[in-house]
C-alpha positions in Angstrom: 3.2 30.3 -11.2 5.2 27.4 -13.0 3.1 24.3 -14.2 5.3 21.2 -13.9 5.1 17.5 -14.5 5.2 15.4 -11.3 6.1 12.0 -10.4 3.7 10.8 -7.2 4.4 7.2 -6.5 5.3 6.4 -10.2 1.4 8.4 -11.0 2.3 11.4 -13.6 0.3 14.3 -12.7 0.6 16.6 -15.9 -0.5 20.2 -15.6 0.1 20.5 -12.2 0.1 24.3 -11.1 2.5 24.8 -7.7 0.7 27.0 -5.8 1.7 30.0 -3.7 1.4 28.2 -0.6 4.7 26.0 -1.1 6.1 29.2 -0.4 4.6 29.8 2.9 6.0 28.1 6.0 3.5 25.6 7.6 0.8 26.7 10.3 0.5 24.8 13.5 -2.2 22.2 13.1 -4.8 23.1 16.2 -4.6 21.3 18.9 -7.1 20.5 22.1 -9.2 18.1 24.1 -11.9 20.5 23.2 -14.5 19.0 21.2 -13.7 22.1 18.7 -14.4 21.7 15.0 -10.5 22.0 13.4 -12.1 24.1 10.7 -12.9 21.1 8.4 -16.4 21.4 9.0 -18.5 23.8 10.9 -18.9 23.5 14.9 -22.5 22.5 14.1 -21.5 19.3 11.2 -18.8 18.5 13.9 -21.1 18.0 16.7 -23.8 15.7 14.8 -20.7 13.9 13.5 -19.9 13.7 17.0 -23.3 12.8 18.1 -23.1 9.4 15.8 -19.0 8.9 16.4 -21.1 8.2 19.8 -24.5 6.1 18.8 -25.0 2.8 20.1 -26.3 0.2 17.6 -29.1 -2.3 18.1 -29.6 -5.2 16.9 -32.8 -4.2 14.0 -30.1 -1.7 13.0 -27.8 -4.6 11.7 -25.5 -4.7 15.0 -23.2 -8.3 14.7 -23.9 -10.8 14.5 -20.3 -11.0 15.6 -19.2 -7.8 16.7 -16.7 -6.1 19.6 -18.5 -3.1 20.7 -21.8 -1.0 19.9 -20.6 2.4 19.1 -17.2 4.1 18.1 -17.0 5.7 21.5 -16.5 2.4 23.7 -12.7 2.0 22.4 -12.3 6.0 22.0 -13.1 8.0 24.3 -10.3 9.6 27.2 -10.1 11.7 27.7 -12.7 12.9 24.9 -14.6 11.4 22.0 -12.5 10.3 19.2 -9.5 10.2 21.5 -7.6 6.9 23.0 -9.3 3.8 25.6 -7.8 1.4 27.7 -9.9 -1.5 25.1 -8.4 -4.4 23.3 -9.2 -6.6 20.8 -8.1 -10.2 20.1 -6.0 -11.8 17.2 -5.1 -15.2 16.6 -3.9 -17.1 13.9 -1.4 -19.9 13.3 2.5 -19.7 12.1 3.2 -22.6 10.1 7.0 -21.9 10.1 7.2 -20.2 7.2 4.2 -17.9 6.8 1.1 -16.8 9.0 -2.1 -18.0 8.4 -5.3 -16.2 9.4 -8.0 -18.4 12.0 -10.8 -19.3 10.2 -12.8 -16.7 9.4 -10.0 -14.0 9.8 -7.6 -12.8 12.4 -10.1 -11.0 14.5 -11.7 -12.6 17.2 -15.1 -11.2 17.9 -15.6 -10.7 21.7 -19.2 -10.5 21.4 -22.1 -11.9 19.4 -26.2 -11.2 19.6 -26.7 -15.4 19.6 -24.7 -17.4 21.9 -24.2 -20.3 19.4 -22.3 -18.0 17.0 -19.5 -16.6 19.7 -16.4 -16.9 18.1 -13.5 -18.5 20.4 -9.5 -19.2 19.7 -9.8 -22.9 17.9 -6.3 -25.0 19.1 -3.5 -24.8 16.5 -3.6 -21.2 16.7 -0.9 -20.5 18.8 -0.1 -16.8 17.3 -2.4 -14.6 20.3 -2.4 -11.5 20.5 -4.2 -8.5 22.1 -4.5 -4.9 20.2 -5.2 -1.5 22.3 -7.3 1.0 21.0 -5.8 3.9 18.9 -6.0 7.2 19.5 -8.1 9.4 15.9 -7.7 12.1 17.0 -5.8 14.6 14.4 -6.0 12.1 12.1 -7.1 14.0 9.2 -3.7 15.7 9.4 -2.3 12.2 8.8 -4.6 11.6 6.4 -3.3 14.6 4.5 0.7 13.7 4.7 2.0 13.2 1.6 3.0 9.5 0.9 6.2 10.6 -0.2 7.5 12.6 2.8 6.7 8.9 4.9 9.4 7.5 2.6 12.0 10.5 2.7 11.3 9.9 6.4 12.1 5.8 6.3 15.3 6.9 3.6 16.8 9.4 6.6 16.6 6.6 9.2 19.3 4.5 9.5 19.9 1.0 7.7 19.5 -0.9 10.7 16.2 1.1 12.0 14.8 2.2 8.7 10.9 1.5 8.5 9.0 -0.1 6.5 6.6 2.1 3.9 3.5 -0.1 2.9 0.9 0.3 -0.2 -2.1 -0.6 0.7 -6.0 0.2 -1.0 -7.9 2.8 -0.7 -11.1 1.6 -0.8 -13.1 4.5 -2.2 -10.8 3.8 -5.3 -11.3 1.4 -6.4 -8.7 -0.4 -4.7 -6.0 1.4 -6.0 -3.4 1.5 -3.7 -1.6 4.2 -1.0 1.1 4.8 1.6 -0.7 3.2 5.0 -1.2 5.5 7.6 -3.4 4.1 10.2 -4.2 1.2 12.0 -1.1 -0.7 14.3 -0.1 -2.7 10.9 -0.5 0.8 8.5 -3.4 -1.6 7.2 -5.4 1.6 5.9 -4.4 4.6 4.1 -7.4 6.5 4.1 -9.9 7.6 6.9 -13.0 6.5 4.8 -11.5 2.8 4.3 -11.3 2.7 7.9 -14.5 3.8 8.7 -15.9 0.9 6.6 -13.7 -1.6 7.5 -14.1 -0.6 11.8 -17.7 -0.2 11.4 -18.0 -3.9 10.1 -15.3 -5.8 12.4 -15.7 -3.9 15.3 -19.9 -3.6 15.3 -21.0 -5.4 12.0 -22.8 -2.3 10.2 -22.4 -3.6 6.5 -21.9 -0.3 4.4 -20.9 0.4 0.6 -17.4 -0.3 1.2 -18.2 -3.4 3.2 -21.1 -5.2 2.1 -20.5 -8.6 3.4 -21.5 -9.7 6.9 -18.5 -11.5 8.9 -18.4 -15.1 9.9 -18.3 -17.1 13.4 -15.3 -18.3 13.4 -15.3 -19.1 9.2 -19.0 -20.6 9.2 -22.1 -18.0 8.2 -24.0 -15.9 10.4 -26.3 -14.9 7.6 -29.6 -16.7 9.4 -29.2 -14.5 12.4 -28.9 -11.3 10.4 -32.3 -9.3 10.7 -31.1 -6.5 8.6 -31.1 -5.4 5.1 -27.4 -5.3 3.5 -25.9 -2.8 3.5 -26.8 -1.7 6.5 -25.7 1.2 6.0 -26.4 1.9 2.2 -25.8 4.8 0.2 -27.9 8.0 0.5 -28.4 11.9 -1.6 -25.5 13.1 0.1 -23.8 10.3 1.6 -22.6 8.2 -1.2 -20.5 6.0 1.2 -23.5 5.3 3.7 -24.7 8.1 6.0 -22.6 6.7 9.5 -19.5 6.2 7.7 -19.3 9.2 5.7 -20.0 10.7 9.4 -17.3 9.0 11.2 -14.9 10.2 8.5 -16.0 13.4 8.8 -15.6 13.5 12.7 -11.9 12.2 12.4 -11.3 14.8 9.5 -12.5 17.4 11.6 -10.7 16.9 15.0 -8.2 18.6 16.2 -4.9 16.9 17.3 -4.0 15.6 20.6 -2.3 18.7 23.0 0.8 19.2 25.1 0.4 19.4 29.2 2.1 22.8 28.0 2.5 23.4 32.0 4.3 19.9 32.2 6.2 20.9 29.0 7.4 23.8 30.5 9.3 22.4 33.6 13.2 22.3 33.7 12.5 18.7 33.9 10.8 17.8 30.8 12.7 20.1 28.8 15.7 18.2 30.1 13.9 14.9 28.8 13.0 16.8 25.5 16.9 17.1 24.8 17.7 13.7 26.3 14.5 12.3 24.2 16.7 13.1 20.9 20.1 12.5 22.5 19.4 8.5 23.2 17.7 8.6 19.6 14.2 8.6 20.3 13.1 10.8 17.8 14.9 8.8 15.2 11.1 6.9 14.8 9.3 9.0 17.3 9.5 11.7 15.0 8.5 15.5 16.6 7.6 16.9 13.3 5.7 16.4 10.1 4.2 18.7 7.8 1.0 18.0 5.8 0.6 18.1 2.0 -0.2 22.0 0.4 -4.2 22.5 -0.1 -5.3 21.4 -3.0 -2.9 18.4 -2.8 -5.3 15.7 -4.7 -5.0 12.2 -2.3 -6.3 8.6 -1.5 -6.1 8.7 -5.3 -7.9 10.7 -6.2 -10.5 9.9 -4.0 -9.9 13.3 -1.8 -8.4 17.4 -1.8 -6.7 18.4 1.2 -8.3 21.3 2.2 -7.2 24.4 3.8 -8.3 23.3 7.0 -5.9 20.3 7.0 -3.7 21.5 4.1 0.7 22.9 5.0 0.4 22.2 8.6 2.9 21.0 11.2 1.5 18.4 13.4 3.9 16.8 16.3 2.7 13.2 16.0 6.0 11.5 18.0 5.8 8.8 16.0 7.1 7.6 11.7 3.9 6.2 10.7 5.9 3.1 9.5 6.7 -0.7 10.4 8.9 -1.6 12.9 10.4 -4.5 14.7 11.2 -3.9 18.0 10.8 -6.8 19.0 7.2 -6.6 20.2 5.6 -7.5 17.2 2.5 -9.6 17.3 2.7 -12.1 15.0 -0.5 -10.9 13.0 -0.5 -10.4 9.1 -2.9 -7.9 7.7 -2.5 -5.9 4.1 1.5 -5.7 4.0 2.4 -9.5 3.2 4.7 -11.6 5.3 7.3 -9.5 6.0 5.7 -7.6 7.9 4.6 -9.9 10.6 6.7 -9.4 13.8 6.4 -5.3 12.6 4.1 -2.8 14.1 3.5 0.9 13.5 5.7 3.3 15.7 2.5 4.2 17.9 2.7 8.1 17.9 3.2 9.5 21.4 0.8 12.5 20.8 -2.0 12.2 24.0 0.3 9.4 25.6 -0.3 11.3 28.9 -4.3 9.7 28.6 -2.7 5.7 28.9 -2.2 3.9 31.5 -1.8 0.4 29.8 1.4 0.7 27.4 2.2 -0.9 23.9 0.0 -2.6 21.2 -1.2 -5.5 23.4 -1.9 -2.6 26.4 0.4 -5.3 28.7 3.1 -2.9 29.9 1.8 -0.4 33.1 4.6 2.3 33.1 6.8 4.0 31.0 10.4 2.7 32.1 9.2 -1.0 31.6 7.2 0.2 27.7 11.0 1.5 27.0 12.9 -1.5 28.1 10.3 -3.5 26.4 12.1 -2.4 23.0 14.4 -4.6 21.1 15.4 -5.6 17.6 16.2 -2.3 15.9 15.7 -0.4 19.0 18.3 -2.1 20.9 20.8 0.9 20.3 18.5 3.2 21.5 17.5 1.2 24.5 20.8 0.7 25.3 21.5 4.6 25.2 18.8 4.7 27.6 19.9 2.3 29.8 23.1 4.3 30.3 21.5 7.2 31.8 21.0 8.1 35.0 18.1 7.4 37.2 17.7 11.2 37.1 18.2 11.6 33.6 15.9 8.7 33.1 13.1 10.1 35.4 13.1 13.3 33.3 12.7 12.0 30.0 10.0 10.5 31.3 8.4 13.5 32.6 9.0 14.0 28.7 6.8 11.3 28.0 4.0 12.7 30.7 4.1 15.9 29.2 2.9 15.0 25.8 
């Protein structure tokens, strides 16, 4: 084997050995709505993963103050744990003409609260308003394991005027140090654990290593109606990043990526939509195909090895993992700076079949109206698609159920 020096994001990585496995043509990732281990962990690891993926939290167990649901499993869960929900979440904030400015006390609007004095509402002058659906995780440790780079060769091979946007953003098990994000509808995260954290503090207020700090109502402090010790989910032999959230990490790691309706797929129909799917240019950000890094692969720098489990696999995500405008963007700033505020992450299409409400905000109830929906560098596409026939049309569709 050759040792080489290597260039990762402008990080030298001296001494690097390529392994055989470059060599080898990529495995299919696994796929199912089988509550199956994907070989990360054993069957046994996955299901008690599983098990807290679907705890609720009470209240002595540091749920909220401010919170939007008490357990992962309200906003993921169809058609399995881990999977996609019909839930949204609020985001306000206020565009000054120039830049957006988070609502006091942050973007997120807290639906709920365990003290009716602290509910957090929309205060007027925040006219940006916006809901966000639910996001499927699972097969997300196969994101998790693409390599940063192949995300930009992807955004290079687009064209000028549809070419998305690749973000840095920190890995918080690092240090801080940043990564190409991966997950989240503004690639706000790059790593499963940071997400973890930062999910398990703004969507149920479990404090943890990685997010030690309670949120405020609506900017003012909710520490006197706090009953628990921070972090409320603190460090333990074993769990270095706090027991749940190493848990939840695990879980995603470990599931297995959303299947085909391979019956569906296998009509004349939806193969015709396959081909017409690529033909309007779909696929040019719906993207069928992308491998994960080689085991071994050292990622989240630093932070994590892709293992075998996860390691040169082909996973068929439908989607870029980068920012777009298609002119459905939300308004909402997060961790990739102004210009990304009428963008959004090209939602992958993998499990689509499991929604019924359509696009970030969850506002659009069929397919034909989410596609016409597009716009900004879409608008070619969408016009290719509004050229078609009504049978031609209908099939790609039958595509789209298919997947």
């Amino acid at each position: 084997m050759r040792t080489l020096r290597l260039s990762l994001l402008g990080v030298a990585v001296t001494g690097f050995v390529l392994p055989a496995v470059f060599s080898q043509a990529p495995a299919e990732a696994p796929a199912g709505f089988d509550n199956l281990s994907n070989g990360f962990t054993t069957q046994t690891q996955f299901d008690a993963d599983r098990d807290t993926f679907e705890e609720r939290e009470d209240i002595d167990e540091g749920l909220g103050p401010v919170f939007n649901a008490q357990g992962c499993a309200e906003c993921h869960q169809s058609p399995v744990t881990g999977a996609i929900s019909q839930v949204t979440e609020l985001r306000a904030g206020h565009f000054d003409g120039v830049n957006f400015v988070d609502h006091p006390g942050g973007s997120l609007i807290n639906d709920r609260a365990i003290d009716a004095s602290i509910q957090e509402r929309v205060f007027g002058g925040n006219e940006v308003r916006t809901f966000r659906s639910s996001l499927n995780t699972l097969g997300d440790g196969f994101v998790e394991a693409i390599d940063s780079n192949t995300l930009v060769a992807i955004a290079n091979g687009q064209p000028a005027g549809m070419r998305g946007q690749f973000i840095e953003v920190p890995v918080g098990e690092a240090g801080g140090v940043t990564r190409g994000g991966r997950f989240g509808w503004k690639n706000q995260h790059a790593s499963l654990l940071s997400f973890s954290a930062d999910a398990y503090l703004n969507e149920m207020g479990i404090t943890s290593v990685l997010q030690p700090t309670e949120n405020t109502s609506n900017g003012n402090s909710t520490a006197n109606f706090d009953e628990a010790t921070d972090p409320e989910d603190p460090a333990v032999p074993g769990s270095p990043h706090g027991e749940d959230v190493d848990a939840f990490t695990r879980f995603m790691r470990a599931s297995k990526a959303p299947p085909r309706d391979t019956a569906l797929a296998a009509t004349a129909d939806a193969q015709a939509g396959s081909s017409l799917f690529n033909q309007v240019g779909c696929n040019i950000c719906h993207v069928r195909n992308i491998n994960t890094a080689p085991p071994g692969t050292v990622i989240n720098r630093g932070a994590f090895t892709v293992p075998a489990a996860l390691g040169n696999k082909v996973i068929h995500p439908f989607g870029d993992f980068l920012l777009h405008d298609v002119g459905t963007g939300d308004g909402i700033v997060q961790n990739g700076g102004q210009s990304t505020r009428n963008k959004l992450r090209t939602p992958p299409l993998w499990g689509v079949r499991t929604r019924g409400r359509l696009m970030h905000d969850g506002e659009t109830l069929n397919r034909n109206e989410a596609i016409l929906r597009h716009a900004g560098e879409a608008t070619g596409v969408i016009n290719n698609y509004r050229n078609l026939t009504t049978n031609q049309k209908n099939q790609l569709i039958t595509f789209l159920n298919s997947l």
